[in-house]
TILOBA-62917 format. One record per atom (N, C-alpha, C, CB): residue number from 1; residue in three letters; atom name; y, x, z. Coordinates in nm, 4 decimals, always signed. Each point is the difference from the previous one (the first is absolute). Glycine has a CB too. Layout:
! TILOBA-62917
NUM;ALA;CA;Y;X;Z
...
***
This chain:
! TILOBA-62917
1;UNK;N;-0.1180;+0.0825;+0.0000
1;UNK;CA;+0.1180;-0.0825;+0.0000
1;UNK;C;+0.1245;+0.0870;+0.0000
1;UNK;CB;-0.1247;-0.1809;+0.1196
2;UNK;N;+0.2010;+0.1288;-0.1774
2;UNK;CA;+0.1527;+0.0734;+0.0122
2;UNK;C;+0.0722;-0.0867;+0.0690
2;UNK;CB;+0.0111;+0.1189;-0.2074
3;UNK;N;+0.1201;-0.0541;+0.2450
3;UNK;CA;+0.1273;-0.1061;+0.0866
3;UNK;C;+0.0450;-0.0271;-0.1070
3;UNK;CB;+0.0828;+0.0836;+0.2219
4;UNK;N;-0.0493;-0.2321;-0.2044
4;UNK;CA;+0.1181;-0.0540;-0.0192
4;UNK;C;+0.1499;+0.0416;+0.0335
4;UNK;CB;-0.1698;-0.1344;+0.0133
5;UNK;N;+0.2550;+0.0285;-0.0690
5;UNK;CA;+0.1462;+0.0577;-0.0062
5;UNK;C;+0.0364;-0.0401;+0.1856
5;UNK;CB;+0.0879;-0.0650;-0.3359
6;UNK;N;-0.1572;+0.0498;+0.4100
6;UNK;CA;+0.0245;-0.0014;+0.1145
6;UNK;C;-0.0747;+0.1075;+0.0903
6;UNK;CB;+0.0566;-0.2291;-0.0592
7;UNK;N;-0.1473;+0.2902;-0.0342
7;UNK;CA;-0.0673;+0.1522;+0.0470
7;UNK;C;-0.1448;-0.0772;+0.0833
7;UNK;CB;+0.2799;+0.1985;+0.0572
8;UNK;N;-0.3012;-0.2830;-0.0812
8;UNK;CA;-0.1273;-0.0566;+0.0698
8;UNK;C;-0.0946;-0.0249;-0.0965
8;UNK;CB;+0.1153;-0.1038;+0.1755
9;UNK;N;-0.2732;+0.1408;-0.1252
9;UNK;CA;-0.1048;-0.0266;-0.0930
9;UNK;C;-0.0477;-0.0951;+0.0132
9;UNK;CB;-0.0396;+0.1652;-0.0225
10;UNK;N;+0.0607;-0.2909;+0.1664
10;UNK;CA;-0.0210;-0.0909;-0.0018
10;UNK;C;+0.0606;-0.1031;-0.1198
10;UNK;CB;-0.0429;+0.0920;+0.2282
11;UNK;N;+0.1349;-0.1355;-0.2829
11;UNK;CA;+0.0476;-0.0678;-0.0981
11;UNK;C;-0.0716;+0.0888;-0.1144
11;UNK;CB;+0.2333;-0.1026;+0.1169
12;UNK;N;-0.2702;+0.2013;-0.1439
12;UNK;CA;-0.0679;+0.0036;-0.0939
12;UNK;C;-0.1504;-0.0740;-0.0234
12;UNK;CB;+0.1521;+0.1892;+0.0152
13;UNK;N;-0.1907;-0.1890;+0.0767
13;UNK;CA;-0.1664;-0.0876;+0.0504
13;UNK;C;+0.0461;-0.1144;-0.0202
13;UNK;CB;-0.1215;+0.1203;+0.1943
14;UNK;N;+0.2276;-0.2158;-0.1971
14;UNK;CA;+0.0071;-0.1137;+0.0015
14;UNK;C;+0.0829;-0.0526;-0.1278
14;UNK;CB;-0.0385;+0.0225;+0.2505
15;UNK;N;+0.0818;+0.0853;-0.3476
15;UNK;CA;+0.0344;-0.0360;-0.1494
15;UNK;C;-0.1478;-0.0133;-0.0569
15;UNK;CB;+0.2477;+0.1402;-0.0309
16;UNK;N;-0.2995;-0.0378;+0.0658
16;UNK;CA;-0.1670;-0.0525;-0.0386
16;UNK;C;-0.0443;-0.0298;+0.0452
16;UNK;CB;-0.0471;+0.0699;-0.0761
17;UNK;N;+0.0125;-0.1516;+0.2055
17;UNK;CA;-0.0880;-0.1212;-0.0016
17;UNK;C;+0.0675;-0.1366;-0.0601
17;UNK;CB;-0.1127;+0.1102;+0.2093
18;UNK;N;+0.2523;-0.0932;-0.2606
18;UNK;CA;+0.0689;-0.1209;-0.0933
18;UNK;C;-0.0354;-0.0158;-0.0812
18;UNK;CB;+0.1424;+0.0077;+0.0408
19;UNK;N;-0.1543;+0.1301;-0.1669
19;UNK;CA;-0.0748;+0.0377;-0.0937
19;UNK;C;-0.1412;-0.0597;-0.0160
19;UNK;CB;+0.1389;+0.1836;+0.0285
20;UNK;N;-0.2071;-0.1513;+0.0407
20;UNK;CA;-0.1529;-0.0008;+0.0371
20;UNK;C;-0.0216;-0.1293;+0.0037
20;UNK;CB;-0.0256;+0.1973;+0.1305
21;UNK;N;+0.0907;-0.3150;-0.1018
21;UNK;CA;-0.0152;-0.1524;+0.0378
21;UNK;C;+0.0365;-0.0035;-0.1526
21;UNK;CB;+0.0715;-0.0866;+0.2893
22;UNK;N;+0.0857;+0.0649;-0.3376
22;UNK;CA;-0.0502;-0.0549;-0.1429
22;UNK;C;-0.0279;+0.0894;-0.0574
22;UNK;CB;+0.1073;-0.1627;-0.0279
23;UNK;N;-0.2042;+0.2592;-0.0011
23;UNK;CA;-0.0616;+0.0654;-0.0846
23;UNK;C;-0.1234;-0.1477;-0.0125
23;UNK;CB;+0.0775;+0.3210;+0.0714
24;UNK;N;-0.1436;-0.2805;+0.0378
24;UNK;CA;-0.1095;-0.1047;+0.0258
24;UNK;C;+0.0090;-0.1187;-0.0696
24;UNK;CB;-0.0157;+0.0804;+0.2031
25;UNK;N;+0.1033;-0.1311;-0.1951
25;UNK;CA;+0.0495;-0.1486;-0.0693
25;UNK;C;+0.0283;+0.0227;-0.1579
25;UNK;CB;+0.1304;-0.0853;+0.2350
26;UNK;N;-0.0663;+0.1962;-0.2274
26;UNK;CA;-0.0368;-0.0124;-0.2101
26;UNK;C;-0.0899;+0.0420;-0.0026
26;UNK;CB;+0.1693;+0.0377;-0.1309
27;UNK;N;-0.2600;+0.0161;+0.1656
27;UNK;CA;-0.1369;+0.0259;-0.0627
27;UNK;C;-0.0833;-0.1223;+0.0183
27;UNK;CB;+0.0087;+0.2481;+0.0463
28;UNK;N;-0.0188;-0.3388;+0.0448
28;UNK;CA;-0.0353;-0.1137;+0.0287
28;UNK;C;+0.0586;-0.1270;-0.1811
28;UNK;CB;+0.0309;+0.1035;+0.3603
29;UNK;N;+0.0578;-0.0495;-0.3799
29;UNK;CA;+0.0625;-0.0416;-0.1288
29;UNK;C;-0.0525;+0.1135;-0.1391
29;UNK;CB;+0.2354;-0.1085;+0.1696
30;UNK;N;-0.2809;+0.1671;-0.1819
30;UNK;CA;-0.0423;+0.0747;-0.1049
30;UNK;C;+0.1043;+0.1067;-0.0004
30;UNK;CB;-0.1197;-0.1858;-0.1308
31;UNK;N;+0.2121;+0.2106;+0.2112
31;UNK;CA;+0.0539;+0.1447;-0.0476
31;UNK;C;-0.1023;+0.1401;+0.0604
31;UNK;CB;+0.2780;-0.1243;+0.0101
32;UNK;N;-0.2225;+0.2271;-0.0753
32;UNK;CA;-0.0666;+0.1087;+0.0221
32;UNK;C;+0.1372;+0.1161;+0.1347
32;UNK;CB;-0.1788;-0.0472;-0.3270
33;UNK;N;+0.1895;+0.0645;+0.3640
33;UNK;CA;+0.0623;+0.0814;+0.1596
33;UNK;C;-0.0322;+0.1058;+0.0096
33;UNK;CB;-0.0090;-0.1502;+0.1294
34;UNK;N;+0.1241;+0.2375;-0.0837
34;UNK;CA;-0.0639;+0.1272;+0.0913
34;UNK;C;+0.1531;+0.0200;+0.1220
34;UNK;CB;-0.1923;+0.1684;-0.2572
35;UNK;N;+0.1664;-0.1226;+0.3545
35;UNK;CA;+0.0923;+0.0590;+0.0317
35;UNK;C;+0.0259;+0.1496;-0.0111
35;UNK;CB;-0.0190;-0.1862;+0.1065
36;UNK;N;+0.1508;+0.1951;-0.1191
36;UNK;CA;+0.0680;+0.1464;-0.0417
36;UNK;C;+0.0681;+0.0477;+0.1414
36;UNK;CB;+0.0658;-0.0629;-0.2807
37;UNK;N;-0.1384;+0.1821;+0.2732
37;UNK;CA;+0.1285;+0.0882;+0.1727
37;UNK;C;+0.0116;+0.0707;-0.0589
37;UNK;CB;-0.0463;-0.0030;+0.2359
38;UNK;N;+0.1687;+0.0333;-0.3234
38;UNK;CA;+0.0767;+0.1236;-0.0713
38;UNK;C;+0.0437;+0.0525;+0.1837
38;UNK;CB;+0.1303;-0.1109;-0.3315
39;UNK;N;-0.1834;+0.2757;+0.3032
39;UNK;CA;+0.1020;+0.0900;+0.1201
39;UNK;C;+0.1392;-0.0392;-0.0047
39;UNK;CB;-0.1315;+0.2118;-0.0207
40;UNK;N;+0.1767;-0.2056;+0.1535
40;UNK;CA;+0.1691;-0.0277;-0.0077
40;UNK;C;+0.0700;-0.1074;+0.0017
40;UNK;CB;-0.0169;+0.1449;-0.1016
41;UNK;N;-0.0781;-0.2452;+0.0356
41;UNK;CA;+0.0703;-0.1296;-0.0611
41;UNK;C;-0.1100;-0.1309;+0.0240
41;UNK;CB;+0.1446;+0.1575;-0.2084
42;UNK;N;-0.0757;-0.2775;+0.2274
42;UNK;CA;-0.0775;-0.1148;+0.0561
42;UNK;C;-0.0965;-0.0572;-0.1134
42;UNK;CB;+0.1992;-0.0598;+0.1679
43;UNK;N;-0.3004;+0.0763;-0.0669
43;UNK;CA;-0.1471;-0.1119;-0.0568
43;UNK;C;+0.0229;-0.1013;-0.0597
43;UNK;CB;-0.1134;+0.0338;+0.1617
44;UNK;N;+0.0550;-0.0539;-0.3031
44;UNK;CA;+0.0237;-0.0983;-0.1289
44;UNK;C;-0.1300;-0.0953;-0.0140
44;UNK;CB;+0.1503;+0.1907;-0.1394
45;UNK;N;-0.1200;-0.3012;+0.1347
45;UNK;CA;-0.1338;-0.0517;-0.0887
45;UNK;C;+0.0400;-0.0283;-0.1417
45;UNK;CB;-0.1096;-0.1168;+0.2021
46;UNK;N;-0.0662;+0.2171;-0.3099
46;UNK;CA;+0.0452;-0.0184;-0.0990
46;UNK;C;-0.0953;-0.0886;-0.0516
46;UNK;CB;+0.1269;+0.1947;-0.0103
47;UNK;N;-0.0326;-0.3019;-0.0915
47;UNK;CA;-0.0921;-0.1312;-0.0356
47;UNK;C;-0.0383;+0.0430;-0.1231
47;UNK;CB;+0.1097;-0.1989;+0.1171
48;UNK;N;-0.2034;+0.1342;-0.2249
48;UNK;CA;-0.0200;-0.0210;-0.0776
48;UNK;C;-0.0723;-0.1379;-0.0399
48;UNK;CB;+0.0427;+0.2287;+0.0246
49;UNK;N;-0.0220;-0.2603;-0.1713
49;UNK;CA;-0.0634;-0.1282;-0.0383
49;UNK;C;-0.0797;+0.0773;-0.0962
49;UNK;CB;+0.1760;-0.2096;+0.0383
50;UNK;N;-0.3225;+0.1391;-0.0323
50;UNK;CA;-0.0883;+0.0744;-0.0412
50;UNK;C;-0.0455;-0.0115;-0.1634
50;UNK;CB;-0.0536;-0.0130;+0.2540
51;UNK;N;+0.1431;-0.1261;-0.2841
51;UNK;CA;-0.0159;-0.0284;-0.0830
51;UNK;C;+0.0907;+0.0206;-0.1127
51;UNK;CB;-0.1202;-0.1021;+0.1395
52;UNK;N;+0.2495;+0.1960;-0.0655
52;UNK;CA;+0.1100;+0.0505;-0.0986
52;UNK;C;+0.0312;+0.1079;+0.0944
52;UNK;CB;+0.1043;-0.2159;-0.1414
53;UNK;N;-0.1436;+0.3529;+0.0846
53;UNK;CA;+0.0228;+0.1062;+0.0925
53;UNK;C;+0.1224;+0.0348;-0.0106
53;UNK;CB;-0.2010;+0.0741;-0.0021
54;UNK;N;+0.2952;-0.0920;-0.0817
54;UNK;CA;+0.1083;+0.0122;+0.0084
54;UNK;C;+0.0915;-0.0672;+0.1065
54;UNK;CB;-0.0686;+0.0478;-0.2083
55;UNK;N;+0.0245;-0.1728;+0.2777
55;UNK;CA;+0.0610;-0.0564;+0.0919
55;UNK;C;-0.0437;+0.0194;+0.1256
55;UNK;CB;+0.0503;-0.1300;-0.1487
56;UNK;N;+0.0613;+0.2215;+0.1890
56;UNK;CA;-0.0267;+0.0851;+0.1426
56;UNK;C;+0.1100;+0.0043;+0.0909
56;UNK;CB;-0.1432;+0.1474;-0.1143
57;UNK;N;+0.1385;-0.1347;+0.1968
57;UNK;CA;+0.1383;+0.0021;+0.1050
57;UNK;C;-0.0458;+0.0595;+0.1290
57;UNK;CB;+0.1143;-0.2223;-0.0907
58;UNK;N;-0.0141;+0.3071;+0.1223
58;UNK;CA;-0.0167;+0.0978;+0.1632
58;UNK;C;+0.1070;-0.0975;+0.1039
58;UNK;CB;-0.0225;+0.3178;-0.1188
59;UNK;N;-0.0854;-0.3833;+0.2205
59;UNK;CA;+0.0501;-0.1010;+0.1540
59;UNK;C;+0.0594;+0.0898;+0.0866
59;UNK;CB;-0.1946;-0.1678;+0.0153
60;UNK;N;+0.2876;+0.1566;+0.0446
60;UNK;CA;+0.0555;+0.0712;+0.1464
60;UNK;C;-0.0397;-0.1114;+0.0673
60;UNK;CB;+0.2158;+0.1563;-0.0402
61;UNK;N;-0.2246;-0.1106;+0.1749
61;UNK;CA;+0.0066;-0.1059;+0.1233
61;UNK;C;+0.1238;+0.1317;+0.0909
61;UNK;CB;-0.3376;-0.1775;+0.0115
62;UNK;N;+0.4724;+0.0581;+0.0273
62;UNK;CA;+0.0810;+0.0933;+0.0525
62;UNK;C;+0.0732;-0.1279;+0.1266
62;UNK;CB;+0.0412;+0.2126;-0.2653
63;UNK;N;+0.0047;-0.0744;+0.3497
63;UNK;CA;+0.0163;-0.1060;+0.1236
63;UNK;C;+0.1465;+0.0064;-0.0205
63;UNK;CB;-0.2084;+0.0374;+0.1931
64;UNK;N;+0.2929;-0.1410;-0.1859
64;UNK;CA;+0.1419;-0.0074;-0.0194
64;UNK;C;+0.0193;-0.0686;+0.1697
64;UNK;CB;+0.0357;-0.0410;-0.3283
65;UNK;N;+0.1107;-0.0314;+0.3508
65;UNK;CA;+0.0568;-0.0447;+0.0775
65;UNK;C;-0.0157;-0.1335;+0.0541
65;UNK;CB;+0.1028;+0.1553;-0.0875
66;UNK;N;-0.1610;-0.2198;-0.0553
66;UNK;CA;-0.0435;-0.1148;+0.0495
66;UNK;C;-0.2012;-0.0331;-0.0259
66;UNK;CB;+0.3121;-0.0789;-0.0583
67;UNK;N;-0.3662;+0.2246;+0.0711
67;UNK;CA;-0.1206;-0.0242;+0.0128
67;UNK;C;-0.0857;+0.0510;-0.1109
67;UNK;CB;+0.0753;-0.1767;+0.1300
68;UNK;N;-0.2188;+0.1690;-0.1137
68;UNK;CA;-0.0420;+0.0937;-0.1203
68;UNK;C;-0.0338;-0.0756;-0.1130
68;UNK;CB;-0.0864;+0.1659;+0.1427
69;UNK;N;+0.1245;-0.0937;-0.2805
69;UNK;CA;+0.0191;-0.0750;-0.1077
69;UNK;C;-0.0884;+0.0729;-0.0785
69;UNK;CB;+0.2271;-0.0907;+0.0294
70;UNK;N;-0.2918;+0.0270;-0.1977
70;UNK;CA;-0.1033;+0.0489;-0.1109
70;UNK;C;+0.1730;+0.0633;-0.1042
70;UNK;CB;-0.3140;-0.2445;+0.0100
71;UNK;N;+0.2985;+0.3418;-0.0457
71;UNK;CA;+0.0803;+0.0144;-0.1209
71;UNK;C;-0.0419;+0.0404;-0.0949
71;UNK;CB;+0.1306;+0.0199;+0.1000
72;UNK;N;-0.0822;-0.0443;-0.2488
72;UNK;CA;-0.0359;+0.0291;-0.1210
72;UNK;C;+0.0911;+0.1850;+0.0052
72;UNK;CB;-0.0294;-0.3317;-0.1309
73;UNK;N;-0.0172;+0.4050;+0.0517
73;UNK;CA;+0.0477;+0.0652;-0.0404
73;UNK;C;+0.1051;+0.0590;-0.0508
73;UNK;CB;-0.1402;-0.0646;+0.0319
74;UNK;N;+0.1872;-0.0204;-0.0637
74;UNK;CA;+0.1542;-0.0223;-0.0430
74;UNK;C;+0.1426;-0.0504;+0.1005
74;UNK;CB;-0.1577;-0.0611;-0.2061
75;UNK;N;+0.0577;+0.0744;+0.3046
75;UNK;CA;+0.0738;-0.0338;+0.1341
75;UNK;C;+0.0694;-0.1105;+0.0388
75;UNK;CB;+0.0138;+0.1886;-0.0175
76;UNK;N;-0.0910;-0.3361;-0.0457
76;UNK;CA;-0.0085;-0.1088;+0.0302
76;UNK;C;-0.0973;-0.0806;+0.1147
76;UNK;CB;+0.0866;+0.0507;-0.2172
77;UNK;N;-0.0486;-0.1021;+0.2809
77;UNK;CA;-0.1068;-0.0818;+0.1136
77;UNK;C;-0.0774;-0.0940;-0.0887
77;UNK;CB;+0.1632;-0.0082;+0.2228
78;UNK;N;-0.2943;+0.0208;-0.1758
78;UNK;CA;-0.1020;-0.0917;-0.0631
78;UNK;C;-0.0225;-0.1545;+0.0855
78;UNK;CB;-0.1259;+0.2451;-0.0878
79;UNK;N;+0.0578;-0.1724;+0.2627
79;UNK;CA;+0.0610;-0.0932;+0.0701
79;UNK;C;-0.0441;+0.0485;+0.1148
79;UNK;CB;+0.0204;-0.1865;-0.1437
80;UNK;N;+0.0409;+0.1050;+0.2222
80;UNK;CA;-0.0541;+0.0935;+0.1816
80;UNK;C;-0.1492;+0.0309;+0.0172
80;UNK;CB;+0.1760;-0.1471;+0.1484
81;UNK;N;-0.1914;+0.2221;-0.0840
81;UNK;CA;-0.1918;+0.0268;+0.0133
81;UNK;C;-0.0629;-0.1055;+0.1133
81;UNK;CB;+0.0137;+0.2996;-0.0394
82;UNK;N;+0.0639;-0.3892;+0.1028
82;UNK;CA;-0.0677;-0.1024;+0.0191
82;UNK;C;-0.0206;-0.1161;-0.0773
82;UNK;CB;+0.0524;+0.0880;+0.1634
83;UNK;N;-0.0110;-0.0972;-0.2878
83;UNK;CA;-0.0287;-0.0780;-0.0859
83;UNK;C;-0.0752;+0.0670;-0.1233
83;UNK;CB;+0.1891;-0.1304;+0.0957
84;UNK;N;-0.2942;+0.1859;-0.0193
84;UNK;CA;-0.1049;+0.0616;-0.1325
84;UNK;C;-0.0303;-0.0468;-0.1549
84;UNK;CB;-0.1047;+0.0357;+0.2029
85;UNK;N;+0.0299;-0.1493;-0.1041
85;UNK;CA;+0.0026;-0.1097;-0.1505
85;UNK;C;+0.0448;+0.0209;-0.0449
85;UNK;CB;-0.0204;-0.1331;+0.0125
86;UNK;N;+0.2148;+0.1014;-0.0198
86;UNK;CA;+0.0720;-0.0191;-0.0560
86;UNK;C;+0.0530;+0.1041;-0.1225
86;UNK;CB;+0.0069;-0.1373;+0.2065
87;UNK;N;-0.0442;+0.2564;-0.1403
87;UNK;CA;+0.0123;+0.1458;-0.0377
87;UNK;C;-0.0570;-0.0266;-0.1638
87;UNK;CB;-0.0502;+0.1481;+0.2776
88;UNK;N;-0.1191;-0.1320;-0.1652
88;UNK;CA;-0.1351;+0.0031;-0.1576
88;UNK;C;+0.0693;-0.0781;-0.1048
88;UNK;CB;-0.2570;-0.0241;+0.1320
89;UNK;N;+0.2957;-0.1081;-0.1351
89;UNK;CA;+0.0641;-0.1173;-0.1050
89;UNK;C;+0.0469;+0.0674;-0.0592
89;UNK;CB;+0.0458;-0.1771;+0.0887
90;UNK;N;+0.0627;+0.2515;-0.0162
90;UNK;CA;+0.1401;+0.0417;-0.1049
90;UNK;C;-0.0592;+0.1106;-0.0802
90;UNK;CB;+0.2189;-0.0449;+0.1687
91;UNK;N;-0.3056;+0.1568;-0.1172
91;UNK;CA;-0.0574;+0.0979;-0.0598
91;UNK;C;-0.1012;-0.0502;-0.1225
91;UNK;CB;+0.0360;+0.1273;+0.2294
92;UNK;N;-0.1386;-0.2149;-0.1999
92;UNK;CA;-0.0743;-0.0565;-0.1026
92;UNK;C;+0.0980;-0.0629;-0.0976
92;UNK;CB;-0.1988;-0.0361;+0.1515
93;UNK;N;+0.2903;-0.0385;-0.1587
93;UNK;CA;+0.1079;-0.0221;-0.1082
93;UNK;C;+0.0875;+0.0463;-0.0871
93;UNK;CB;-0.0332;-0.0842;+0.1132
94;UNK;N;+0.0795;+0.2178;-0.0195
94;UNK;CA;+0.0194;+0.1125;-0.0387
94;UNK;C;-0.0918;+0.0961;-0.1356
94;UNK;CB;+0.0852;-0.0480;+0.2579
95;UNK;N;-0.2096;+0.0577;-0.1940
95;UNK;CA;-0.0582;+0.1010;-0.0658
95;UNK;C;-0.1158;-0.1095;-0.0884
95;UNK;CB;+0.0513;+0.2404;+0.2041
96;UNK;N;+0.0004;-0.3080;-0.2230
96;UNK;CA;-0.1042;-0.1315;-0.0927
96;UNK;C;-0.0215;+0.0442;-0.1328
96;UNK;CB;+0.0996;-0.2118;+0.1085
97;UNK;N;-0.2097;+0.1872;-0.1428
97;UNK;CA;-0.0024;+0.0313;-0.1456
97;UNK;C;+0.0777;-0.0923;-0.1239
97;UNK;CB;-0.2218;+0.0922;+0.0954
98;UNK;N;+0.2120;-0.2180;-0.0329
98;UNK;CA;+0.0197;-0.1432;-0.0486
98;UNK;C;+0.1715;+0.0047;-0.0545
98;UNK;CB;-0.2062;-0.1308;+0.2001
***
């Protein structure tokens, strides 16, 4: 584990077990997952649709002020990590083949 921007390795254990929950849930949906611990820098989940490898996207789970949130890459909120579900939806729509 590495620290976080607060120098603790605890919040790092707990961006990935955010990760780790909807990972579970798109694969439960047909995506394909891994998580990423680049040294230095915060734990990613990376999605794929298996059925268009081109449609891929790297998840943050990051703790802000008003609580911990899923973000896209682009440094948009997906949605709080207590609304998982809600997360997977937006990601499966996202990365749809359709």
């Amino acid at each position: 584990m590495t620290p976080d921007d607060t120098g603790t390795a605890a919040s790092v254990k707990t961006r990935i077990e955010y990760l780790e929950e909807l990972g579970d849930e798109l694969v439960r949906r047909g995506f394909r997952v891994r998580i990423n611990v680049p040294r230095g820098q915060a734990p990613s989940l990376h999605v794929m649709n298996p059925d268009a490898s081109v449609l891929t996207e790297n998840i943050l789970a990051e703790r802000g002020a008003d609580g911990w949130w899923y973000w896209w890459s682009w440094a948009e909120r997906i949605a709080a990590t207590g609304d998982m579900p809600g997360a997977a939806d937006r990601i499966a729509r996202v990365l749809s083949a359709d």
